[in-house]
Each structure stands twice: as structure tokens, then as C-alpha cells.
C-alpha positions in Angstrom: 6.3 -3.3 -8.2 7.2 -1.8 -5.1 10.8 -2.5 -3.0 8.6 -4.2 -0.1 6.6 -6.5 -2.5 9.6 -7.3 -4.3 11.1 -8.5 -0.9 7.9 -10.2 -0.1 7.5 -12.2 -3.2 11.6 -13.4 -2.8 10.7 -14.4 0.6 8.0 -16.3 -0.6 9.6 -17.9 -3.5 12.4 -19.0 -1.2 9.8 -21.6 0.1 11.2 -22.3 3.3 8.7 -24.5 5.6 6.5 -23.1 8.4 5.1 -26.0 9.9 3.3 -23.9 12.4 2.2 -21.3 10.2 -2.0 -21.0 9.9 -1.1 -19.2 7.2 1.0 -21.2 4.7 2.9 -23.6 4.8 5.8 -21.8 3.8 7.3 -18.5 5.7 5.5 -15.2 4.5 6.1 -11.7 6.1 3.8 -8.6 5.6 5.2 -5.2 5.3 3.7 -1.7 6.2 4.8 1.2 3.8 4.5 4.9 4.0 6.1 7.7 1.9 6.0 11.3 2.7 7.1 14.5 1.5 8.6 16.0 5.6 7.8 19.4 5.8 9.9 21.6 8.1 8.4 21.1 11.6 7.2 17.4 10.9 8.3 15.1 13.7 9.5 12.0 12.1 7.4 9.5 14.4 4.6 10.1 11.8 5.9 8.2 9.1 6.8 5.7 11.3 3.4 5.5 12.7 1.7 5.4 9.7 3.9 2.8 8.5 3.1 0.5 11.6 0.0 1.3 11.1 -0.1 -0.3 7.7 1.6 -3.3 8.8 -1.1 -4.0 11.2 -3.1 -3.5 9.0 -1.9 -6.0 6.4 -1.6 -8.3 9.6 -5.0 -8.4 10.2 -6.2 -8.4 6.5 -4.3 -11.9 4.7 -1.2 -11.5 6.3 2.1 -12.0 3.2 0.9 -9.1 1.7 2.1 -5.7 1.6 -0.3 -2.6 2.9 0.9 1.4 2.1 -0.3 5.2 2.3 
């Protein structure tokens, strides 16, 4: 189990209310996860976009999940 699902899943287990959530009624959060090896010239910026990426990406899929590449 990954460090981001672990965090998800405490959140959730915390079970703190959301009234306004269409999602549950308790607070969630997703995550976006990436994990490269950098090589020498490798701007950072694409680790952070590919995470962000992921995280719109479990956004747009359930929402409290955890998305990675």
C-alpha cells in the first residue's frame, strides 16, 4: 500500500462530516502520484506535471481515490 493511499484511507477513517460533499458524506481527498528516475538534464516540472495530471485524473474518475504513473 502506497504512502498516498495510506493517507487517503486515514482521512477517510477519521470520518469527519461533509454535509455538502456529492461525494460522501464524510471528507475524502484524492491524490496524484508520480515516481521517476531524473536523468541529468530533466527539468523537474515533469514530475510535477505528471503528478497533477494524475490527480485530475482521479478527480474526474470517483474522486477519494488515489491515481499514479
Amino acid at each position: 500500500m502506497s504512502i498516498a493511499e495510506k493517507v487517503r484511507q486515514t482521512i477517510r477513517d477519521l470520518k469527519i462530516p461533509h454535509a455538502a460533499s456529492k461525494v460522501d458524506k464524510y471528507i475524502t481527498i484524492s491524490a496524484g502520484v508520480c515516481s521517476m528516475v531524473p536523468e541529468m538534464n530533466q527539468s523537474p516540472s515533469i514530475l510535477f506535471n505528471t503528478a497533477d495530471k494524475q490527480l485530475y485524473l482521479a478527480k474526474n474518475n470517483s474522486r477519494n481515490c488515489v491515481m499514479s504513473a
